[in-house]
C-alpha positions in Angstrom: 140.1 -37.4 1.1 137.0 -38.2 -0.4 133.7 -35.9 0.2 132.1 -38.9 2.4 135.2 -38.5 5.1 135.1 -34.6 4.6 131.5 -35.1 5.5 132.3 -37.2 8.3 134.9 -35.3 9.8 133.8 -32.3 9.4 134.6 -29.1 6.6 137.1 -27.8 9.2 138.3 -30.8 10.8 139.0 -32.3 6.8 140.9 -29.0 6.2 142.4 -28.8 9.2 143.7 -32.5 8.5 144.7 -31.3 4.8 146.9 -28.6 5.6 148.5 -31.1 8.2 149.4 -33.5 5.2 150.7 -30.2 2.9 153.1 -29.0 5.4 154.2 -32.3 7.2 158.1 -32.8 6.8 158.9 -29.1 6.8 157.1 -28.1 3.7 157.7 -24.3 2.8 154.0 -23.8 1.5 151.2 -25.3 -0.5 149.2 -23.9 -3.3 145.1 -24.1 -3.3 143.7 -24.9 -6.2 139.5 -24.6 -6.3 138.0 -26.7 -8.8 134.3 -24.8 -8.8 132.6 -28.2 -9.9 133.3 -29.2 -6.4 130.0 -27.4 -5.2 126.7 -29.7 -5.6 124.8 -28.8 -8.7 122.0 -27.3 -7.0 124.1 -24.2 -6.1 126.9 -24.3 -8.8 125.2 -25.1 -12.4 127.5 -23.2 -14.0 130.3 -25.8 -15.0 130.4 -28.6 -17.5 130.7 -31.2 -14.8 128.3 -31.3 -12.6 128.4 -32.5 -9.2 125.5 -33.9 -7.2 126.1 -34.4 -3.9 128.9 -31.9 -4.0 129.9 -29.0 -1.0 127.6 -26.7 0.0 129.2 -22.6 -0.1 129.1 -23.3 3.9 131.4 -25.8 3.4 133.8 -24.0 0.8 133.9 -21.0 2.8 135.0 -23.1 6.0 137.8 -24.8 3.8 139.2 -22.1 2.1 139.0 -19.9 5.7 140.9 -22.8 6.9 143.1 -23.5 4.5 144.5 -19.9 3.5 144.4 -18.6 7.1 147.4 -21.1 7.7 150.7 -18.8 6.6 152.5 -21.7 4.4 149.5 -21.1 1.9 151.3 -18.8 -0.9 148.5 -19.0 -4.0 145.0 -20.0 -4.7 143.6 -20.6 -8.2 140.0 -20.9 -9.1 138.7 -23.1 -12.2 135.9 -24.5 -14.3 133.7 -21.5 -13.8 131.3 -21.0 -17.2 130.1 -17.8 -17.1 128.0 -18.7 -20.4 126.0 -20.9 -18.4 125.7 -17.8 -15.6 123.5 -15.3 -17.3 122.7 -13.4 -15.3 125.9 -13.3 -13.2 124.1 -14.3 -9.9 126.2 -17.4 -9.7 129.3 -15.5 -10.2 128.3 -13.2 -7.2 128.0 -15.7 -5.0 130.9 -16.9 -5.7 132.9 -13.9 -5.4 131.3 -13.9 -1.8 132.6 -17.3 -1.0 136.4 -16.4 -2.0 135.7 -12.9 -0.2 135.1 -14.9 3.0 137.9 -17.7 2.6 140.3 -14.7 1.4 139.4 -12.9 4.7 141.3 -15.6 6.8 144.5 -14.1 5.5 143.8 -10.4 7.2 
């Protein structure tokens, strides 16, 4: 699913339909992984690939509530976080918020 149909459809409705497509045919779980360079640039600078256009942290956070609150999720993985290009580690809090919220599903 490309972002223009997670736009259309919605961060939770596009999630929702993900985890459908995982665990279709009796699937015993999924794994999530979180490519950081999935956020737009303007929030999430600190990658080597930029994306312009990319999620808001509104967005991430409904995915990843929606995706790990479902039982058949059994890992999560987070990549292409620089934290050279995160000096300050402001970018890395907020990021650690995000996963706090989506983790927070699972309690």
């Amino acid at each position: 699913m490309d972002l223009d149909a997670v736009r259309a459809a919605g961060a939770v409705a596009a999630a929702r339909e993900a985890v459908g497509r995982l665990t279709a045919g009796g699937s015993a779980g999924f794994w999530v992984h979180l490519d950081v360079d999935v956020l737009d640039d303007a929030v999430m600078p600190a990658v080597d690939y930029r994306q312009p256009g990319g999620l808001s942290w509104s967005e991430l956070e409904s995915v990843l509530r929606t995706a790990l609150a479902d039982e058949r999720a059994v890992g999560l993985d987070v990549t292409i976080f620089n934290p050279r290009l995160d000096p300050d580690g402001s970018i890395a809090a907020r990021l650690t918020e995000c996963l706090h919220r989506g983790l927070s599903a699972r309690s």
